[in-house]
C-alpha positions as CSV (number, residue, x, y, z in Angstrom):
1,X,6.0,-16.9,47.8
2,X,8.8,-18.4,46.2
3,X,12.0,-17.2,45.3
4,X,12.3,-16.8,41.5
5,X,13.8,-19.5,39.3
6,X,17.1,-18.4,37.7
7,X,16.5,-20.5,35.2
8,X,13.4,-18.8,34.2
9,X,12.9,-15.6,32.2
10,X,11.2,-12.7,33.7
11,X,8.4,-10.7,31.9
12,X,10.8,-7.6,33.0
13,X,14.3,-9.0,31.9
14,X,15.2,-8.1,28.0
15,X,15.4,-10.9,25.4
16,X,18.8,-12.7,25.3
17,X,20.5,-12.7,21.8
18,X,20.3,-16.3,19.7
19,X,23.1,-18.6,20.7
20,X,25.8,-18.8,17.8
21,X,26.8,-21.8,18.6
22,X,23.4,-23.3,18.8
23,X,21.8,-22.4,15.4
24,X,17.7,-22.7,15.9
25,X,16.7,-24.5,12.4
26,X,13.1,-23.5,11.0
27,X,11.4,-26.9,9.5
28,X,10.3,-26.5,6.4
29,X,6.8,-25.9,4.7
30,X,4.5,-29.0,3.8
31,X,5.4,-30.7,0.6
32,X,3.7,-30.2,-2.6
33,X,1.5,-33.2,-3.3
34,X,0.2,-33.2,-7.2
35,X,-3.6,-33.9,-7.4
36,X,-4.2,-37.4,-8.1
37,X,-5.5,-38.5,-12.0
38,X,-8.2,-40.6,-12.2
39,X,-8.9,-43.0,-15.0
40,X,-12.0,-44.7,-16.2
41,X,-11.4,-47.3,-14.2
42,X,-11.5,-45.6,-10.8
43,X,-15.0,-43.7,-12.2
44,X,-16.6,-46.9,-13.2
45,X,-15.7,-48.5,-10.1
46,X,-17.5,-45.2,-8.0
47,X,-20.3,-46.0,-10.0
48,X,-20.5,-49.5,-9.4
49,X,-20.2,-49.5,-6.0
50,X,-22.9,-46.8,-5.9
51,X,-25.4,-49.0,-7.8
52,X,-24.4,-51.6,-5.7
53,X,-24.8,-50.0,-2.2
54,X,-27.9,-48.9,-3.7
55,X,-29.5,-52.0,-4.7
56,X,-28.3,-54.2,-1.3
57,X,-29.7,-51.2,0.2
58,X,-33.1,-51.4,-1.0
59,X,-33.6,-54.9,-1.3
60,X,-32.5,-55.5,2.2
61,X,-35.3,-53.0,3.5
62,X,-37.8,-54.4,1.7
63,X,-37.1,-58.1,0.9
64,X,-37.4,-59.3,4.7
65,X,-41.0,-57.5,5.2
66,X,-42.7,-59.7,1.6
67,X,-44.4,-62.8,2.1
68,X,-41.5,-64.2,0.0
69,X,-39.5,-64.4,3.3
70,X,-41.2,-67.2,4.5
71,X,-41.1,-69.4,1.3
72,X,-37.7,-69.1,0.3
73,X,-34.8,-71.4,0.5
74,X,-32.8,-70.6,3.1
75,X,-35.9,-70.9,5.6
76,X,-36.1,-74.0,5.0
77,X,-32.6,-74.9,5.4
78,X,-32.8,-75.5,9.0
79,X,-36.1,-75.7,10.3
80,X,-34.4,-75.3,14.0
81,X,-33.9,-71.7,12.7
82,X,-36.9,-71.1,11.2
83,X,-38.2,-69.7,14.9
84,X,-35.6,-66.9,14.4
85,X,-36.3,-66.5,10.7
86,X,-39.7,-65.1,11.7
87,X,-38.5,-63.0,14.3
88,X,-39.3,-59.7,13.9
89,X,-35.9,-58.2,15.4
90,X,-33.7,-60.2,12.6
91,X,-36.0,-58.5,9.9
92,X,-35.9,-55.3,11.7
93,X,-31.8,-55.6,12.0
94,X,-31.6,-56.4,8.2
95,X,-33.6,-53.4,7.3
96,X,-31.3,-51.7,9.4
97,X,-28.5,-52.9,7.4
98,X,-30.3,-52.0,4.5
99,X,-30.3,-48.7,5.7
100,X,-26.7,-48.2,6.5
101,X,-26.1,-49.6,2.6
102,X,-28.2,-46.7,1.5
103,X,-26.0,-44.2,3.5
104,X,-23.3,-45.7,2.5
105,X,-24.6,-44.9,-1.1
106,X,-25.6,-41.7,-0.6
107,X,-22.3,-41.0,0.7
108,X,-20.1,-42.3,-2.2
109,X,-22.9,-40.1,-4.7
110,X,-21.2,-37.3,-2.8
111,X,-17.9,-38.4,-3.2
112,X,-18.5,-38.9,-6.5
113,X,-17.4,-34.9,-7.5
114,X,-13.5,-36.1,-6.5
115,X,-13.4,-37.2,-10.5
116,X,-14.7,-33.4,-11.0
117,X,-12.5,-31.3,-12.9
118,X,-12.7,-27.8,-11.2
């Protein structure tokens, strides 16, 4: 075993009085933030961006699986690519992103109570 530390306080040794010359200083509490004010602008831009999540959302789901995939203009664009414009993993990863749209909808529809007066 060791011999103890001097520097150290023992569990048995009384507390030592504060230091006057070394004032501890206490940090103060958090600052008061005011709640923000929203304006109809900041609403109607939720909203918009909802609808608009919403709508990528569903038409990137469903748009690559319609037989309109195959006869549109960007298919045709480079008929190199149209070998990966059939592929079933590009459709599968745009639905995908469709997906994540909707989520990202679904979130901002929850978000949405921030303009909520309580």
């Amino acid at each position: 075993m060791s011999p103890p530390d001097p520097k150290m306080p023992h569990a048995d040794a009384p507390p030592t009085p504060p230091d006057p010359e070394n004032p501890v200083t206490v940090a103060p509490g958090p600052a008061v933030v005011p709640a923000p004010q929203y304006r109809w602008h900041h609403k109607m831009s939720a909203v918009l961006f909802v609808t608009f999540c919403l709508e990528l959302g569903f038409f990137l789901i469903i748009f690559p699986w319609t037989d309109y995939w195959d006869g549109n203009f960007f298919s045709s664009l480079v008929p190199e690519w149209h070998q990966y414009w059939e592929n079933m993993y590009l459709r599968g990863a745009l639905s995908g992103l469709g997906i994540l749209n909707l989520y990202i909808a679904f979130i901002e529809i929850v978000r949405l109570r921030r303009f909520s007066r309580h």
